[in-house]
N, C-alpha and C positions, 0 to 999 in steps of 0.2 A: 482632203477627204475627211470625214467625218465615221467615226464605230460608234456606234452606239446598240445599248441590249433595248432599246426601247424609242419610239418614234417621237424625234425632236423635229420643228417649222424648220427647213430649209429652203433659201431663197438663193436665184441667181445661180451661178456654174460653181456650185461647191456641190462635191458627190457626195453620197449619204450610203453608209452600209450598215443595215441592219442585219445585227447576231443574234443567235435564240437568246442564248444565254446569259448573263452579266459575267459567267466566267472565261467564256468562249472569247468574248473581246478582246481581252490582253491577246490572246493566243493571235488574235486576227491580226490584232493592229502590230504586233512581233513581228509575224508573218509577212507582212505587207512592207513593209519599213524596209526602206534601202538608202543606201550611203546620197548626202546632199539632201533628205527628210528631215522636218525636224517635227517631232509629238510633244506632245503638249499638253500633261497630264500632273493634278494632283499625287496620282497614286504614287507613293514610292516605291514597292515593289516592284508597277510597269516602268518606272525609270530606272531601276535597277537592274533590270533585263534588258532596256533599249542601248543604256549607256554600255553594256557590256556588250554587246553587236556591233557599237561603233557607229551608232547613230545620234545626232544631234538631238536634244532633250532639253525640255524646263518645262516650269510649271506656271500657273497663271497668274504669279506675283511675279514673274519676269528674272527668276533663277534658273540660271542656263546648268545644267548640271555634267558634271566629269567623273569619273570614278571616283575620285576621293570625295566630294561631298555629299555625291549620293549615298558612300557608305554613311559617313557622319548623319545626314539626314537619315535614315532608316534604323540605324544605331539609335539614335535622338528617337525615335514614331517609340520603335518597340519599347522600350522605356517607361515613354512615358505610357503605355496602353498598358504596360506590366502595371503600374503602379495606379493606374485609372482603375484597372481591376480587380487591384487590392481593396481598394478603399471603394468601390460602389459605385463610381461617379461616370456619367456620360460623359461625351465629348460634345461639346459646341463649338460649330467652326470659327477661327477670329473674322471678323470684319471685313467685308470688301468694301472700297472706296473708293473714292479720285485718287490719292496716292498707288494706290497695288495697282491701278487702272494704267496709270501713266509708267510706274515702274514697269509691267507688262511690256508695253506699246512701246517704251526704249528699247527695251533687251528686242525685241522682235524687230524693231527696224536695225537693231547694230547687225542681227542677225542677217535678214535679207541684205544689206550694206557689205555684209561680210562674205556672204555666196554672190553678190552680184559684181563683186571687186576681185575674186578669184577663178570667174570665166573670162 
């Protein structure tokens, strides 16, 4: 399933649910998320609440996230946003590629390999 605040093309049997809100989302895809799921989200915040529910998590460079790196990553965000805010400066996201592409698409097959080896 798919949350989105705003209407993305969906093809084929992937379900699609739209929230008013961009903040409502997290709340939803929280809400929703049960044990054997796994989300699949930039946000480190939303990972930081999914991981603490005890639900499987990573982001779309194919880092599967635990409690302890998602502190360290979200320790690492604010940081560096403190320090962005100091000094003036925007954020540009780094690069997507064939690398992050394929990094991805491992972590997600070990992933499926790994729920489909413990039914």
């Amino acid at each position: 399933m798919i949350v989105a605040h705003r209407q993305i093309p969906i093809e084929g049997r992937i379900r699609f649910d739209l929230v008013q809100a961009p903040e409502s989302t997290d709340d939803s895809i929280c809400a929703r998320a049960e044990e054997g799921d796994l989300v699949i989200t930039r946000d480190i915040p939303l990972a930081e609440r999914i991981v603490r529910a005890g639900i499987a998590c990573m982001n779309d460079r194919g880092t599967l996230f635990d409690a302890q790196t998602v502190a360290e990553r979200r320790s690492q965000r604010d940081r560096a946003a403190e320090i962005r805010a100091a000094a003036g400066i925007s954020m540009n996201p780094r690069s997507y590629g064939d690398r992050e592409t394929k990094a991805f698409a491992d972590a997600f097959d070990r992933f499926l390999s790994k729920c489909l080896s413990s039914e």
